[in-house]
C-alpha positions as CSV (number, residue, x, y, z in Angstrom):
1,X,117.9,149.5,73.4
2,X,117.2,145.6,73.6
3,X,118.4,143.0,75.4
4,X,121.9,142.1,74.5
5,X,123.3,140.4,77.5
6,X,122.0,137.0,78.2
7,X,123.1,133.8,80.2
8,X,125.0,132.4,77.2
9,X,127.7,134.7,77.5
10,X,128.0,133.4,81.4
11,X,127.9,129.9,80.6
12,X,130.5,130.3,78.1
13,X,133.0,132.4,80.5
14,X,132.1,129.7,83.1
15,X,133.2,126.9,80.5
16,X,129.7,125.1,81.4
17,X,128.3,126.2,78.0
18,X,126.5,122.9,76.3
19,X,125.3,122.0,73.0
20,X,122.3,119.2,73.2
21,X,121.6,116.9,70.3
22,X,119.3,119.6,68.5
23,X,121.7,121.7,68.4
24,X,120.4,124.1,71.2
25,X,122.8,126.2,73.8
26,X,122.5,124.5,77.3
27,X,123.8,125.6,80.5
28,X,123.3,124.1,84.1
29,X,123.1,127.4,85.8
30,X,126.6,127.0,87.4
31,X,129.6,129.1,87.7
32,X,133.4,127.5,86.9
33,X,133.1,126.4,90.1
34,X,130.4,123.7,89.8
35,X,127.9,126.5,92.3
36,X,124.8,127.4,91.1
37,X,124.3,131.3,90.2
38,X,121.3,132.7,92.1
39,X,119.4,135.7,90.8
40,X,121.1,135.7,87.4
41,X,118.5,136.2,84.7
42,X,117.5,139.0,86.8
43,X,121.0,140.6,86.9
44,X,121.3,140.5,83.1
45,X,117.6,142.2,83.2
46,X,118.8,145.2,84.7
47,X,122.3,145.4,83.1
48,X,120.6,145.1,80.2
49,X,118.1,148.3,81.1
50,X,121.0,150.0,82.2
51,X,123.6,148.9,79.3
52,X,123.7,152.4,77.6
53,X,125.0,154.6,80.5
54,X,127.6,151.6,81.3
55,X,128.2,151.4,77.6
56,X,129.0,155.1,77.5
57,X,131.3,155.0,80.6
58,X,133.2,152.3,79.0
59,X,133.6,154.1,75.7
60,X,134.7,157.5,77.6
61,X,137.7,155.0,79.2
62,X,135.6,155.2,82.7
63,X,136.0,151.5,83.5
64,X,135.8,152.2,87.4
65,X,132.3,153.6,87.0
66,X,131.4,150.7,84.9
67,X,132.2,148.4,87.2
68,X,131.1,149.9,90.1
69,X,127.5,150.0,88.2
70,X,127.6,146.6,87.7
71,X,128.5,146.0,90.7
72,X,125.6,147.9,92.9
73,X,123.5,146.0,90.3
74,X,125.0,143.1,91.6
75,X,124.4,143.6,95.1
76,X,120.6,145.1,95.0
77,X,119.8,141.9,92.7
78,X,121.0,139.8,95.1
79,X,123.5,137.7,92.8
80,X,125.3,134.9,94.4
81,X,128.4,132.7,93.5
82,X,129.4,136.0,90.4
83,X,132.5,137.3,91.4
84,X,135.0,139.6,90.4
85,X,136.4,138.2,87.0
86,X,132.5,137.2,85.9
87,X,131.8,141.0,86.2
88,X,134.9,141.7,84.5
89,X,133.8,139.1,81.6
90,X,130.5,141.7,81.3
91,X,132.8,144.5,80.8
92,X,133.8,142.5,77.9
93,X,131.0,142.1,76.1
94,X,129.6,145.6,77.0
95,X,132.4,147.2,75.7
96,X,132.3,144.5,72.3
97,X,135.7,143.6,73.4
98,X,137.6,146.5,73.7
99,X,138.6,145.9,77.2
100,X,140.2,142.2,77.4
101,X,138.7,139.1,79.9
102,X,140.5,139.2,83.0
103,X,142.2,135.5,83.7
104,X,145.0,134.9,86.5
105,X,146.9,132.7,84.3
106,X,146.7,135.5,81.3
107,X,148.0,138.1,83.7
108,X,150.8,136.2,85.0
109,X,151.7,135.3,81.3
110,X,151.9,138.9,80.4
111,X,153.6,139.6,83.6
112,X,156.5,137.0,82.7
113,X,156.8,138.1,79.3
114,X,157.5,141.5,80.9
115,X,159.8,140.8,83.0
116,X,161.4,138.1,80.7
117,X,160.8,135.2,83.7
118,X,159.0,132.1,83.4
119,X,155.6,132.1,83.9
120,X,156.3,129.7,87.0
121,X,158.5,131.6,88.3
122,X,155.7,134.6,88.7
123,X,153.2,134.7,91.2
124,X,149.8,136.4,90.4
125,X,147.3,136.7,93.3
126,X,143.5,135.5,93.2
127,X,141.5,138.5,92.1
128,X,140.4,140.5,95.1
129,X,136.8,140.2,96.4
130,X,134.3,142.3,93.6
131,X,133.5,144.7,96.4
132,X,137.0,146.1,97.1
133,X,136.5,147.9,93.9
134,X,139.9,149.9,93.9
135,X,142.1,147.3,94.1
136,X,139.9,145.7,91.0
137,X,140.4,148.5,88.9
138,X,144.1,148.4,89.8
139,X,144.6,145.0,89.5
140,X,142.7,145.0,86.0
141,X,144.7,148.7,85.1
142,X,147.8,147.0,85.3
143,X,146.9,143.7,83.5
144,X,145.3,145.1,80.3
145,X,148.1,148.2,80.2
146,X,150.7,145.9,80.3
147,X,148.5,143.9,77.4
148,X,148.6,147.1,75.6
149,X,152.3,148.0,76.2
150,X,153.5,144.3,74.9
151,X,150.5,143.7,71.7
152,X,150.4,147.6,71.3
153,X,146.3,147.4,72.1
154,X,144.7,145.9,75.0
155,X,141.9,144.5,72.3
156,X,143.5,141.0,72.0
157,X,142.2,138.3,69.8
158,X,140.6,135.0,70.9
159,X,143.8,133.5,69.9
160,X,146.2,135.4,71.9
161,X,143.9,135.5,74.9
162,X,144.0,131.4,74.5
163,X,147.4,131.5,74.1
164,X,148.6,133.9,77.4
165,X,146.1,131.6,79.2
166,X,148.2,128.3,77.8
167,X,151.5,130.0,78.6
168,X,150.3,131.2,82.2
169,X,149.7,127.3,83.2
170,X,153.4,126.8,82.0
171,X,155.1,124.6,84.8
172,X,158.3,123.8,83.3
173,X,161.5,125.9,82.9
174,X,162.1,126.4,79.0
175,X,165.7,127.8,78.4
176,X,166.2,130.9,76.5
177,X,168.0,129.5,73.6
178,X,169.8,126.1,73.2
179,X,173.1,125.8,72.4
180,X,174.9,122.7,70.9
């Protein structure tokens, strides 16, 4: 199996994905944070060597073992400033999209439509550290089942991933209806 996974995909999550004036994909290197991520390329080496057990894991449902894969590839690569949702962003790709991106404003847009609240109104924790990997897998379990209990499938298009993220950064109270 050849390389699928490459640096473009991180630069694009990161939102440091560049285009120069030949039309060639540029990226500084740095996570959405503005720090540089160390050890990279060889990260997405070894995923990449590894891709079809985690591929198969992820098709089976197994998105624990996944991510714990990813995550001991991770560690014995020595990758720095790639957290939790950047490994979740890989799950993405490896799984051609099946499984959503996780985004804190996304989840607390799903979790407000739930519970028929404002988005500002909902509070949604940072993502816990990537190596407390049960309460990843819960946290990510509950956002992409409620995905699937609300859109029917937890596959969402790039539209309705844009706009839960939109609707997430909502800080102003909208009323349910207006009467005049």
């Amino acid at each position: 199996m050849g390389s699928f996974l490459n640096i473009y995909f991180i630069a694009w999550k990161a939102g440091r994905l560049k285009i120069d004036e030949n039309g060639e994909y540029k990226w500084d290197g740095k996570n959405g944070m503005g720090n540089t991520i160390v050890n990279i390329d060889k990260y997405l080496k070894e995923i990449n060597n590894q891709r079809s057990v985690i591929c198969c894991w992820l098709a089976q449902g197994d998105v624990q073992s996944a991510y714990q894969k990813l995550l001991d590839l991770n560690v014995q690569c020595g990758v720095k400033q790639f957290g939790t949702v950047y490994i979740i962003t890989l799950i993405y790709f490896l799984s051609k999209g099946k499984y959503p991106i996780y985004d804190k404003f996304a989840h607390k847009a799903i979790m407000a439509i739930d519970s028929n609240r404002n988005p500002m109104d909902i509070t949604v924790a940072s993502p816990p550290d990537k190596s407390s990997v049960a309460k990843v897998i819960n946290m990510y379990t509950e956002y992409y089942k409620k995905i699937e209990e609300i859109f029917g499938s937890y596959r969402l298009t790039r539209k309705q991933d844009q706009a839960l993220w939109v609707y997430g950064h909502s800080k102003v109270k909208y009323p349910d209806c207006v009467t005049t």
